[in-house]
matplotlib code that plots the C-alpha trace (Angstrom):
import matplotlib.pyplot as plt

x = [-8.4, -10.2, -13.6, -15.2, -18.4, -20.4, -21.9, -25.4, -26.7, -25.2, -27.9, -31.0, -29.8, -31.0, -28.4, -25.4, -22.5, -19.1, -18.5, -21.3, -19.0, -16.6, -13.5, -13.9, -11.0, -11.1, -13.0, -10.7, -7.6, -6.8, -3.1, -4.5, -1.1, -1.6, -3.3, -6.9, -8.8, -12.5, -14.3, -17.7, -19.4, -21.2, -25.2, -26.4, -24.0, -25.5, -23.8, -25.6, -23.9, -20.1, -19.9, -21.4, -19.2, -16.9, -15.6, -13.8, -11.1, -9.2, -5.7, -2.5, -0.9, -3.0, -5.0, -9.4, -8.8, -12.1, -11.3, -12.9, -14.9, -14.7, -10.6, -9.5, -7.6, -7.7, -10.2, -9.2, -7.8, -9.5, -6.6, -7.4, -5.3, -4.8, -3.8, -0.3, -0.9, -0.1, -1.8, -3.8, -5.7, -8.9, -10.5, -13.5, -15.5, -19.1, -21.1, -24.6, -27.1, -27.3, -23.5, -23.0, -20.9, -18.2, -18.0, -14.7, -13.6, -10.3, -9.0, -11.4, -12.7, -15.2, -14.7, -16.9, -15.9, -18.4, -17.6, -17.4, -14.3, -11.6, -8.5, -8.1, -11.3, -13.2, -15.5, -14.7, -16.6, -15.0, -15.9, -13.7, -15.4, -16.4, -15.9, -17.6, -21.2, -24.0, -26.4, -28.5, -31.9, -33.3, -32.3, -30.6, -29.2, -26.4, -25.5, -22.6, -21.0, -17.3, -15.4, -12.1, -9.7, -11.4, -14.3, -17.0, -18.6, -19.3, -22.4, -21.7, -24.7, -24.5, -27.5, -27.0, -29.1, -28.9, -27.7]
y = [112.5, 111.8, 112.6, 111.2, 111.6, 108.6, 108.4, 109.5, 106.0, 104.6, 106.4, 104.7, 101.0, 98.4, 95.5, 96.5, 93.8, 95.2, 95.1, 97.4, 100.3, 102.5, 102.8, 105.6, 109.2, 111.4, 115.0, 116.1, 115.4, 116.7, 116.1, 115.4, 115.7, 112.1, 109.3, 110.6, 109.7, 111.1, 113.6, 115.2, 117.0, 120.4, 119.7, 122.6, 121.6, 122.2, 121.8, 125.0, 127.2, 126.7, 128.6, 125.4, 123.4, 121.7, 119.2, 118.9, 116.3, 115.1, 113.4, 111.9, 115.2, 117.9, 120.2, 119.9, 121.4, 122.6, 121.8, 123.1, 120.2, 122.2, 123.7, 121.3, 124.3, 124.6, 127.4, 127.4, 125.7, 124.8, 123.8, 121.5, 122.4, 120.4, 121.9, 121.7, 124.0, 121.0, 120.7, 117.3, 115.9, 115.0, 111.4, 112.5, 115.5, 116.3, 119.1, 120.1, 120.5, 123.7, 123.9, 126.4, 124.1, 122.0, 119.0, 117.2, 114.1, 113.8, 111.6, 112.8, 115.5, 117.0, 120.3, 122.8, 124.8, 127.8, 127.6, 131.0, 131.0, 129.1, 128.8, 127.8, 129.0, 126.4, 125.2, 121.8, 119.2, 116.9, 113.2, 111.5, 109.3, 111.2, 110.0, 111.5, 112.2, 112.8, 115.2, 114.4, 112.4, 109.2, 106.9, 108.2, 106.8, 108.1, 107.0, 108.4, 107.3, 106.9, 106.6, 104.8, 103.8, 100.8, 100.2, 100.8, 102.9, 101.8, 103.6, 102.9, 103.1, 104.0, 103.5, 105.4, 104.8, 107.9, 105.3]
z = [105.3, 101.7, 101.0, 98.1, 96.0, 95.0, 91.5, 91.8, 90.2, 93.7, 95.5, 94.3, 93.7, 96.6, 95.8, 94.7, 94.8, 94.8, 91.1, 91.1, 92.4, 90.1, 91.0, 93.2, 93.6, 96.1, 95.7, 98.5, 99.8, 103.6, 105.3, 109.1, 110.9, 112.7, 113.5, 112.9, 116.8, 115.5, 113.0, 112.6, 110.2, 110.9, 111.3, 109.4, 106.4, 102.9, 99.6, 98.2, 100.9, 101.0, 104.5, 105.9, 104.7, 106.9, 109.1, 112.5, 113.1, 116.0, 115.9, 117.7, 119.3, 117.5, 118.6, 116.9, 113.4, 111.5, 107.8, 104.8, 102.7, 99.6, 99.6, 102.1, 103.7, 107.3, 108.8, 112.6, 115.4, 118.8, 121.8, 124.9, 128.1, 131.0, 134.7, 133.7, 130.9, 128.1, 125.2, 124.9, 121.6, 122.0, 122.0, 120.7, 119.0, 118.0, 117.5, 119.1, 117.6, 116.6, 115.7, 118.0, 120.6, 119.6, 122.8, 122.9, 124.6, 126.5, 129.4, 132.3, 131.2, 128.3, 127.3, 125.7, 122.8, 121.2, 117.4, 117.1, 119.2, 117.8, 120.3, 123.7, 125.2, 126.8, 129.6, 131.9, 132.5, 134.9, 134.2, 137.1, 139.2, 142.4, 145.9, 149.0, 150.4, 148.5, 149.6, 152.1, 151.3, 152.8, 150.0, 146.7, 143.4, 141.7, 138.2, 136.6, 133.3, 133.2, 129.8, 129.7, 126.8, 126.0, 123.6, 126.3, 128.5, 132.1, 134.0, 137.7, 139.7, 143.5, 146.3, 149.1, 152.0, 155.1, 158.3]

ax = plt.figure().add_subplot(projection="3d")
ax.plot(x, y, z, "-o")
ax.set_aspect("equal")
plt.show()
């Protein structure tokens, strides 16, 4: 991963062309470990306090790494387990909010990571698709949103009438 800073006088032109644009180095300089899958910055990130400072990335066969953006060093680790007690990278990552949760795509699930707790701590969400009654009601809809490895997602809507 490189970060880089663009030149202040970039911030305030309208129409710029591309020989507008310096040529531009990196500020930082990050060895990822893979093939990077996603990243996301912390919400409550400000320059003036270096604590906030960081970034979480996702890649081929790795577990979520939270990475400095001033060092570039790594602060901590958070580890996705399936049933088989395997460790799986996730697809996606993004944090609430608040910064307090960390919510991570994989293949069928979404789990939940607290910031606070780096490791292998973390709640399931199941996304499979669910087969089965529904609870009981005269006439119901069920929409549920399915992610899959393509570049969509597919909300499946069910009507369920009581026979």
């Amino acid at each position: 991963m490189r970060l880089f800073d663009l030149p202040m006088n970039l911030y305030n032109c309208h129409k710029l062309t591309i020989f507008d644009f310096p040529e531009l180095k990196p500020s930082l300089k990050t060895k990822v470990g893979g093939l990077v899958y996603d990243y996301s910055w912390y919400p409550l990130m400000t320059s003036t306090n270096p604590d906030t400072c960081c970034f979480v990335t996702t890649s081929f066969c790795s577990p979520i790494h939270l990475w400095d953006a001033f060092s570039g060093k790594l602060r901590c680790s958070y580890k996705g387990y399936n049933a088989l007690d395997e460790m799986h990278a996730a697809l996606s990552v993004v944090f609430n909010p608040s910064g307090e949760l960390l919510l991570c795509g994989y293949k069928n699930s979404i789990n939940i990571f607290h910031t606070d707790v780096p490791g292998r701590d973390f709640t399931v969400i199941s996304t499979k698709e669910r087969r089965g009654p529904v609870a009981a009601s005269p006439k119901k809809a069920v929409i549920q949103m399915l992610g899959n490895w393509s570049t969509c997602i597919n909300l499946v809507i069910y009507c369920i009438t009581k026979s």
